[in-house]
C-alpha positions as CSV (number, residue, x, y, z in Angstrom):
1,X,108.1,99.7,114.1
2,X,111.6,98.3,114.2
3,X,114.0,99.7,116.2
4,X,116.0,102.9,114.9
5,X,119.0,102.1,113.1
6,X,122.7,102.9,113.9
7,X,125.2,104.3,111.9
8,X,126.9,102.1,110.2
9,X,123.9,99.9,110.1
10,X,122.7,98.0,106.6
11,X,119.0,99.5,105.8
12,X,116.9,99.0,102.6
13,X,115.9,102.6,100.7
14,X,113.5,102.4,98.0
15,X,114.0,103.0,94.5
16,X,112.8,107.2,93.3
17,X,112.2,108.4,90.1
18,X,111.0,112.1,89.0
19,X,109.3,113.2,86.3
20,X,110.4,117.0,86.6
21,X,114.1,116.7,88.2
22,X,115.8,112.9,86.6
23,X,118.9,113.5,87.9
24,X,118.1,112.7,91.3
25,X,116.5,109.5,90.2
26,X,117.7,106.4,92.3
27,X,117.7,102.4,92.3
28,X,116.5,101.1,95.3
29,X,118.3,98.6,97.5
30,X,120.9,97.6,100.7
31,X,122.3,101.2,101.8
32,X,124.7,101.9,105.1
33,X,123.7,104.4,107.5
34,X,125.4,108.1,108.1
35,X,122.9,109.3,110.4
36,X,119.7,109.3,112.9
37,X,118.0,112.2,114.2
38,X,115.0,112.3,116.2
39,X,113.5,115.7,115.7
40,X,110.1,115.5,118.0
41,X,108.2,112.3,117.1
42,X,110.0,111.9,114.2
43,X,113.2,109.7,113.7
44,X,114.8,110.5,110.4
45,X,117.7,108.2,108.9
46,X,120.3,109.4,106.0
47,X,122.0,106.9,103.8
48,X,125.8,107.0,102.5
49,X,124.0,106.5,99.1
50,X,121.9,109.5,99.3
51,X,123.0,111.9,101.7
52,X,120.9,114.5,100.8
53,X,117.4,112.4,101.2
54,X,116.7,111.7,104.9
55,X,114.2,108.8,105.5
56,X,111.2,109.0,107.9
57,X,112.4,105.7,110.1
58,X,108.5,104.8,111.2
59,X,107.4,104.3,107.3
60,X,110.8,103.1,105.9
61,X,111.0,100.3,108.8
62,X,107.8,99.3,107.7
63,X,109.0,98.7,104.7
64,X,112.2,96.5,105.1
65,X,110.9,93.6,104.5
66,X,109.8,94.1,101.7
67,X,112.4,95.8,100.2
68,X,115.2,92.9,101.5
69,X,113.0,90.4,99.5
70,X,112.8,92.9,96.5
71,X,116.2,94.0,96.5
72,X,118.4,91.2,98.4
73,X,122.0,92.1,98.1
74,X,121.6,94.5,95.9
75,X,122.9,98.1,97.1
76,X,121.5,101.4,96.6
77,X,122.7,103.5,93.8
78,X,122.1,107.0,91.5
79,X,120.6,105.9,88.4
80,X,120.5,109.9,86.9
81,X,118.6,110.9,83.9
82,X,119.8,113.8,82.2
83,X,117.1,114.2,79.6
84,X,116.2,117.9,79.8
85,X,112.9,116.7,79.2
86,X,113.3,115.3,82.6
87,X,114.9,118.0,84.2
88,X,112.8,121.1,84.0
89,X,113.8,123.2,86.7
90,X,117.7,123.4,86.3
């Protein structure tokens, strides 16, 4: 596991897409840091790009390799669908 971030630190977030609620659905990519918590054994990390969504550090540091080569300087964005279709339980 890398070490935990800082704020202000440059991470990689994944992209997320759901079926039932689109218009939290996000593009992937470079994001900066707002905060780390460790509750426990846990280290959580929230993005400026998605403040409500905290990342679990262990699993999303695994990831940031793969993500940087999958992303590169691409940032992190919203990417809302507001098909009701998609959106079932506003």
């Amino acid at each position: 596991m890398l070490p935990p971030p800082k704020i202000d630190d440059i991470i990689y977030v994944p992209s997320a897409i759901s079926l039932s609620h689109g218009i939290d659905d996000r593009v992937g990519g470079k994001a900066m840091v707002i905060s780390v918590v460790k509750d426990d054994h846990t280290i959580w990390v929230r993005v400026m790009q998605f403040p409500g969504t905290a990342y679990n550090w262990k699993f999303l540091s695994e990831e940031q390799p793969k993500l940087a080569e999958k992303f590169g300087e691409k940032w992190a964005r919203p990417d809302p669908d507001t098909r009701p279709e998609f959106n079932l339980w506003d």
